[in-house]
C-alpha positions in Angstrom: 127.1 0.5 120.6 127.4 -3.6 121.2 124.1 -3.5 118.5 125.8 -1.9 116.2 129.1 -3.9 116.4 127.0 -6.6 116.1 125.0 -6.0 113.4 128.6 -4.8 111.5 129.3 -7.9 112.5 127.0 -10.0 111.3 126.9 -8.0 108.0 130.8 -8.5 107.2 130.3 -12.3 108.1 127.9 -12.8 105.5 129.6 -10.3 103.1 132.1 -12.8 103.7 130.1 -15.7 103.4 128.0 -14.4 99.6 131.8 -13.6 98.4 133.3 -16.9 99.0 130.5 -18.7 96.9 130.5 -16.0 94.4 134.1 -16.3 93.4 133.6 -20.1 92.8 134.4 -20.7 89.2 131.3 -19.6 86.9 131.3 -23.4 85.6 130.4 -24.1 89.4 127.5 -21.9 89.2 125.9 -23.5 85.7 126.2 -26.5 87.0 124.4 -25.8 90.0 121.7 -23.7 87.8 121.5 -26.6 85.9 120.7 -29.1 88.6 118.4 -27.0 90.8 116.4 -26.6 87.1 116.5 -30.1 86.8 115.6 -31.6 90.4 112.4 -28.7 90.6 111.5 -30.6 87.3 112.2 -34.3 88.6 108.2 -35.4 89.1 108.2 -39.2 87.5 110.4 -41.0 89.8 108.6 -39.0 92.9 105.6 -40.2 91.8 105.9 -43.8 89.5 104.6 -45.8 92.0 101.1 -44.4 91.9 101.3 -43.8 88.0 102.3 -47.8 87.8 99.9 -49.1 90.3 96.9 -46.8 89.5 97.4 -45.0 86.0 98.4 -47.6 84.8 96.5 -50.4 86.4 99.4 -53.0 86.9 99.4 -52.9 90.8 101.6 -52.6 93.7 103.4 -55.7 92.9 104.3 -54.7 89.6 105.2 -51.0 90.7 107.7 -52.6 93.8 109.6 -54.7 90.7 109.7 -51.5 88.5 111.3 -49.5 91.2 113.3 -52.3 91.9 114.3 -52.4 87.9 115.2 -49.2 88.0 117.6 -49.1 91.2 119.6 -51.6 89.2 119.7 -49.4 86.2 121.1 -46.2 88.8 123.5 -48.4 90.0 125.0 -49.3 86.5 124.7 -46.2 85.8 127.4 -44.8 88.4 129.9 -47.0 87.3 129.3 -46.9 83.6 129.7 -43.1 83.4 132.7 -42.7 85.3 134.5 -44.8 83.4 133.2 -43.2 79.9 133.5 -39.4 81.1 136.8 -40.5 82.7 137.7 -42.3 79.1 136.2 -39.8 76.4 135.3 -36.4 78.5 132.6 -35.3 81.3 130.7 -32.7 78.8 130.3 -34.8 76.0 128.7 -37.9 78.6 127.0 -34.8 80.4 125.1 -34.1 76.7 124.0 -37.8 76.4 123.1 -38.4 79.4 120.5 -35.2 79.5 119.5 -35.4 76.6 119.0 -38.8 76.0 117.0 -39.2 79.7 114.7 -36.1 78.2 114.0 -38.2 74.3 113.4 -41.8 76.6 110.9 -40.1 79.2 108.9 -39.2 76.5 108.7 -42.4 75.1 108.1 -44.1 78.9 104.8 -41.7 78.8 103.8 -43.1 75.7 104.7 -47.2 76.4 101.9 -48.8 77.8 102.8 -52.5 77.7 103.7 -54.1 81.0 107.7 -55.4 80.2 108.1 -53.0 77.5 107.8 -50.1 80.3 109.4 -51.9 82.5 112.3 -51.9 80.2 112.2 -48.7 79.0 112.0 -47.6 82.7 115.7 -49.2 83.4 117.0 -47.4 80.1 115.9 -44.6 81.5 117.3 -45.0 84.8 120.8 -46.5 82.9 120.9 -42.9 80.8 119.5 -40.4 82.9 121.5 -41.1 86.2 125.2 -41.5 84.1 125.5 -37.9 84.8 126.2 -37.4 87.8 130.1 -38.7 87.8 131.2 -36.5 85.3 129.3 -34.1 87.2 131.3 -34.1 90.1 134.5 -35.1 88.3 133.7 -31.3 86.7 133.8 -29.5 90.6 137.2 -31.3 91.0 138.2 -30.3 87.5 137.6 -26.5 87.9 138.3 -26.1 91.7 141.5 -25.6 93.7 141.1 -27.9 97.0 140.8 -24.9 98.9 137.5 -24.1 97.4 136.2 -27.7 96.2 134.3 -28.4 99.7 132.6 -25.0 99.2 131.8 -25.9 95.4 130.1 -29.3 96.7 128.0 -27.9 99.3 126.7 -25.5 96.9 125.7 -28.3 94.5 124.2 -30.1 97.1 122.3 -27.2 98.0 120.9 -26.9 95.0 119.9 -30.1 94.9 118.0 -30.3 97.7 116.5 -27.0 97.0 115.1 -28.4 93.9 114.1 -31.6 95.5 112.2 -29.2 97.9 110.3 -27.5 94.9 109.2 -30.6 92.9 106.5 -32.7 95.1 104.3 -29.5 95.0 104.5 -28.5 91.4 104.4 -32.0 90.8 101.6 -33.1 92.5 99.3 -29.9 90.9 100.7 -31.2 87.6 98.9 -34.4 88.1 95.6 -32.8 88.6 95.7 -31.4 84.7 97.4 -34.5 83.3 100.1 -37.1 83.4 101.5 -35.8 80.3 102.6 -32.7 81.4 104.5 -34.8 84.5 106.3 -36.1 82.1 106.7 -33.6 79.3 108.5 -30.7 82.0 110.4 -33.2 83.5 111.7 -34.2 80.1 111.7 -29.9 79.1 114.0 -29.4 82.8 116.1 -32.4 82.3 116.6 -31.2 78.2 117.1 -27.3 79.6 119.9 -29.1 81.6 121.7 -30.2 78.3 121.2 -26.9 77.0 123.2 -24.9 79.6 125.7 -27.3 79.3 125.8 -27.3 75.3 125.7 -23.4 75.7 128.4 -22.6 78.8 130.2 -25.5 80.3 133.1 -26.5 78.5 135.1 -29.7 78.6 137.3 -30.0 81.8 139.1 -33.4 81.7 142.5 -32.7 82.5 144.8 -34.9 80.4 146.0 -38.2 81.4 149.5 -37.4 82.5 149.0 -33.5 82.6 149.4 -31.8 85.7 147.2 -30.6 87.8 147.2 -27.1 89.8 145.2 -28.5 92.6 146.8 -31.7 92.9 148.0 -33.2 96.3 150.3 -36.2 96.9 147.2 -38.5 97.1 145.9 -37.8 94.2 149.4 -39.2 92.2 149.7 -42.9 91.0 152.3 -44.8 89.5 151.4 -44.9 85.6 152.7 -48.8 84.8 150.1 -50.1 82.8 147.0 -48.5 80.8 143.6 -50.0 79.5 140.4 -50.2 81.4 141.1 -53.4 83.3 144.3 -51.9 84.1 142.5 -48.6 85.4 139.9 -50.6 87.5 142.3 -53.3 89.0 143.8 -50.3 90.6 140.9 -48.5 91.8 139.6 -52.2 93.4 143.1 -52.7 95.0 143.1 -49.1 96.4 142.1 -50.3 100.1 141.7 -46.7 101.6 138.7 -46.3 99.4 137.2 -49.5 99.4 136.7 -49.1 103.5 135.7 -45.8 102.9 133.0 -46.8 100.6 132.3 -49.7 102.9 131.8 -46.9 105.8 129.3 -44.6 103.0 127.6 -47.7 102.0 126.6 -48.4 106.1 125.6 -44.8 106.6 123.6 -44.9 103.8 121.7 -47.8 104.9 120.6 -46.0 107.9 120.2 -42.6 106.4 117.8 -43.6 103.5 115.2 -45.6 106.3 114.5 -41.6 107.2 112.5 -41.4 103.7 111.8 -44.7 103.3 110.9 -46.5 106.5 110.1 -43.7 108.6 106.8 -42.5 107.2 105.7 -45.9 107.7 107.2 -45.7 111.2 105.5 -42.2 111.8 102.3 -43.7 110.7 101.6 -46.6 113.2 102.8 -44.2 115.4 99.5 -42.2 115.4 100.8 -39.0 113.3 99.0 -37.5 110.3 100.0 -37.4 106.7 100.6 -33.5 107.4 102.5 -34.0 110.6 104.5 -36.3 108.9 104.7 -34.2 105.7 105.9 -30.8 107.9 108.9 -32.9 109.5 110.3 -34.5 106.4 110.2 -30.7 105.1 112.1 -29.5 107.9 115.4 -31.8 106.2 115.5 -29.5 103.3 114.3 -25.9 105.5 117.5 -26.8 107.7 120.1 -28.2 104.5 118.6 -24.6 102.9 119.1 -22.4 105.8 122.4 -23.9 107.0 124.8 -26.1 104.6 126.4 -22.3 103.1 127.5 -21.0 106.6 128.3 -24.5 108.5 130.7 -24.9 105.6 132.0 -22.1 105.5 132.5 -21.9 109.3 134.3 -25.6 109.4 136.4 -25.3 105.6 140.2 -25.0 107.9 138.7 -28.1 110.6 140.4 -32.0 109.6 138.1 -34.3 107.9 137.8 -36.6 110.2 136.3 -34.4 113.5 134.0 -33.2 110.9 132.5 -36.9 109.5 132.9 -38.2 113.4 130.8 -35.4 114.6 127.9 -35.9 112.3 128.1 -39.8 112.4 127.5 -39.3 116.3 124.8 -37.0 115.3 123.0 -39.4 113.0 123.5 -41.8 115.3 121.9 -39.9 118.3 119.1 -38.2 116.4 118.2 -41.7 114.3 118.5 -43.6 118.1 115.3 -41.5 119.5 113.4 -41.5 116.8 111.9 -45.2 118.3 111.0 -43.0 121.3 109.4 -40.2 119.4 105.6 -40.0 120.2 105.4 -36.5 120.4 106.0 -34.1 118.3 109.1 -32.3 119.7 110.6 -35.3 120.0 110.2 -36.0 116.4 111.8 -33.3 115.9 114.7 -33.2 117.6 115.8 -36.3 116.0 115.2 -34.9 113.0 117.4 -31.5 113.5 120.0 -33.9 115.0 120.8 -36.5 111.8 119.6 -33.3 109.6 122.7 -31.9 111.4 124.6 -34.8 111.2 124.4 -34.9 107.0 124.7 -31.1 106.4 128.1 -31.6 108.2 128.8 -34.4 106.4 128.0 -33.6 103.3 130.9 -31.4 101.6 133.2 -33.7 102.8 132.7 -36.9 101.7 133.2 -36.1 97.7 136.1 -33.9 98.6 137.6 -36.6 100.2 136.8 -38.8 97.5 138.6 -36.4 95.2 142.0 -36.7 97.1 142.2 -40.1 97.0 141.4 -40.3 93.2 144.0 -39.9 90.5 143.6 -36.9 88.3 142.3 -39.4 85.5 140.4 -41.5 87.3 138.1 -38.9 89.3 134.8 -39.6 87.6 135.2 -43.3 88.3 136.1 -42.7 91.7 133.2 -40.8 92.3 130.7 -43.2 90.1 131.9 -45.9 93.0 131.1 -43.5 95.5 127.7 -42.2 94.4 126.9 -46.0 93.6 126.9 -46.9 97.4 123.5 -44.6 97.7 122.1 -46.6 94.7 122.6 -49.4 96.3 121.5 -48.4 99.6 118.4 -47.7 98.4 118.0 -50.9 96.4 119.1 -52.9 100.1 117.7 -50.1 102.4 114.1 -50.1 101.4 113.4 -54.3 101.8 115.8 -54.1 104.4 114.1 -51.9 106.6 110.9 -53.1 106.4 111.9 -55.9 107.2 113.3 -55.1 110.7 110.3 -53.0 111.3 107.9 -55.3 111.0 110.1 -58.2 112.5 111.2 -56.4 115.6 109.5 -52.8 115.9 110.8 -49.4 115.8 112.8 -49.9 119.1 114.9 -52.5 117.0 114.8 -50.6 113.5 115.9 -47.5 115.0 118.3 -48.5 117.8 119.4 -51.3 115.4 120.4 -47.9 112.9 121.9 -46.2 115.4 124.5 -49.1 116.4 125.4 -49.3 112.6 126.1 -45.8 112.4 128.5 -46.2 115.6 130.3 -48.8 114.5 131.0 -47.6 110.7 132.2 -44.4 112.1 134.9 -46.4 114.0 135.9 -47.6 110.7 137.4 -43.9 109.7 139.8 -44.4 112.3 141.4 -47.0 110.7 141.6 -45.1 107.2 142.8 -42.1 109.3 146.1 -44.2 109.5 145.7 -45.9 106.2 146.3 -42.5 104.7 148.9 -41.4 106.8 151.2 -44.3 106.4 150.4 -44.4 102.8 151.3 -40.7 102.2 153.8 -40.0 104.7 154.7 -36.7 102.9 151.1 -36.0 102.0 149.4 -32.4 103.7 147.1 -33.5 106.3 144.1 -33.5 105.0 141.4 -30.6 105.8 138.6 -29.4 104.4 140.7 -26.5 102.9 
């Protein structure tokens, strides 16, 4: 009898659970089709150092400035298409940005020059990552804020899941030629474009127009106009800057797990296949659990939720220096796998009710940009610590960070209050 409560149980919870992601709007769903097509298809950038260094024949050194080159050409590109799918519309900067990044990694399989590639390497970069603000600016667009939290967990699910998927395919691609690397990441990245062309429809909501979803914080006083005008507010919008100041920390420490940690792992003793099965169990556990925890936490306040996982991170990043078995390994890794799956869903949704209505894709190109550059500090940065003072100072080092920029949401707990004093707490939901 308790079984078969149970199972009824468990059935109606994920009846429950399928339904609430089904009824997202269908815009939600291309979008989401359209980036886990285009992350199973995103080989290059896994693989451009070794094509740089060996296919090429211009060496590490050349490859480290290339990847460096292109960084800068991600971070640009966050802030350049906000502003342009915030100022002329997030499908028809959506369309450019595919399409073009499919037309210029054709022609970076066909450059062979030194500085020419590098060059056409940060076009690239510049064109193919401006979509991703008016990407999120559309979840915002087409969601109520009761469901936006569940619409950006789903997107970042599908991510992941296509991150999961490429390094495989990508690497048998290899064995047959380079050319078909690039040629089905340029076909997944076009096929993108297409279901956008095809289905997704322009969503920017009009400068003054109203907005069903929209909460107190997401008002602002309209007395001036022009581009300066618009980012002279978003730079003296404090809230925000400390929250991208806390991102921008987390970040730091977050991107060492892909970056520094398989070097880490290495001196460590483990095997490219040890080290390869617990970098896999990121995406297993973001695949297996970001729907549910979601779903479980959408009526719990924002800032339990992003405390939580920063202690989390914190913890399972801490024992990593410690972790010369197995096990251990992997505990840390559950723990700050943990920690982001929580985190996750939040952080854009609470980017999204401190932007204005017109300004969401620029809100969320700053916001995305603090990963870019994370990545572009991160790298150099950690290896420096590592080789300077060890894992126990890289990783305890990390887990200090991730302490102390967690005490900064306290801070912009109260900013908010006491700026919107008759604003809705803000939840998940």
């Amino acid at each position: 009898m308790l079984e078969g409560k149970s199972e009824r149980s468990l059935r109606r919870g994920s009846a429950e659970l399928i339904g609430e992601y089904a009824r997202l709007p269908r815009t939600i769903h291309l979008l989401c089709l359209g980036s886990l097509i285009n992350r199973i298809g995103s080989f290059v950038m896994l693989f451009l150092a070794i094509y740089i260094s060996e296919e090429l024949a211009y060496g590490d050194e050349f490859a480290g400035y290339c990847l460096g080159i292109s960084g800068v050409g991600s971070v640009l590109a966050t802030l350049l298409g906000g502003q342009l799918a915030d100022q002329f519309g997030r499908r028809i900067l959506l369309l450019i940005s595919l399409c073009g990044g499919a037309i210029l990694l054709v022609v970076l399989s066909c450059v062979q020059a030194a500085w020419l590639f590098a060059f056409t390497l940060f076009s690239f970069s510049l064109v193919a990552e401006m979509y991703r603000p008016a990407s999120a600016a559309v979840v915002a667009d087409v969601t109520e804020e009761s469901v936006r939290p569940a619409a950006f967990s789903l997107m970042f699910l599908s991510f992941n899941l296509g991150f999961a998927l490429a390094p495989p395919i990508g690497g048998w691609l290899i064995s047959f030629s380079w050319d078909w690397l690039f040629g089905i990441d340029a076909f997944s990245t076009f096929l993108f474009g297409a279901v956008i062309y095809a289905w997704v429809p322009e969503t920017r909501p009009g400068r003054i127009a109203a907005d069903p979803g929209q909460t107190v914080l997401q008002t602002r006083k309209q007395t001036g106009s022009g581009v300066w005008h618009d980012w002279k507010y978003i730079l003296s919008d404090f809230s925000f800057l400390l929250f991208w100041c806390y991102c921008l920390l987390s970040n730091l420490v977050f991107m060492q797990a892909f970056i520094t940690l398989p070097l880490f792992l290495r001196k460590m003793g483990f095997s490219e296949q040890d080290i390869g099965l617990v970098l896999c169990m990121n995406g297993a556990l973001i695949v297996l659990l970001q729907l549910p925890v979601t779903q479980w936490l959408k009526r719990v306040s924002w800032l339990p939720v992003l405390l939580i996982g920063q202690v989390l991170m914190a913890v399972g990043f801490g024992i990593t220096a410690w972790s010369d078995h197995l096990p251990l390994l992997i505990l840390s890794i559950v723990l700050w796998t943990l920690g982001e799956i929580l985190q996750a869903p939040v952080k854009p949704d609470l980017v999204m009710k401190m932007a204005p209505v017109d300004m969401r894709a620029r809100y969320m190109g700053l916001f995305q940009m603090s990963y870019s550059v994370s990545i572009a500090v991160g790298a150099p940065l950690g290896g420096v610590v590592l080789s300077r003072f060890g894992g126990d100072g890289l990783w305890g080092g990390s887990s200090v960070l991730l302490l102390l920029a967690g005490i900064s949401l306290f801070p912009l707990q109260r900013r908010l209050q006491r700026q919107h004093q008759h604003a809705p707490a803000l939840t998940m939901n």
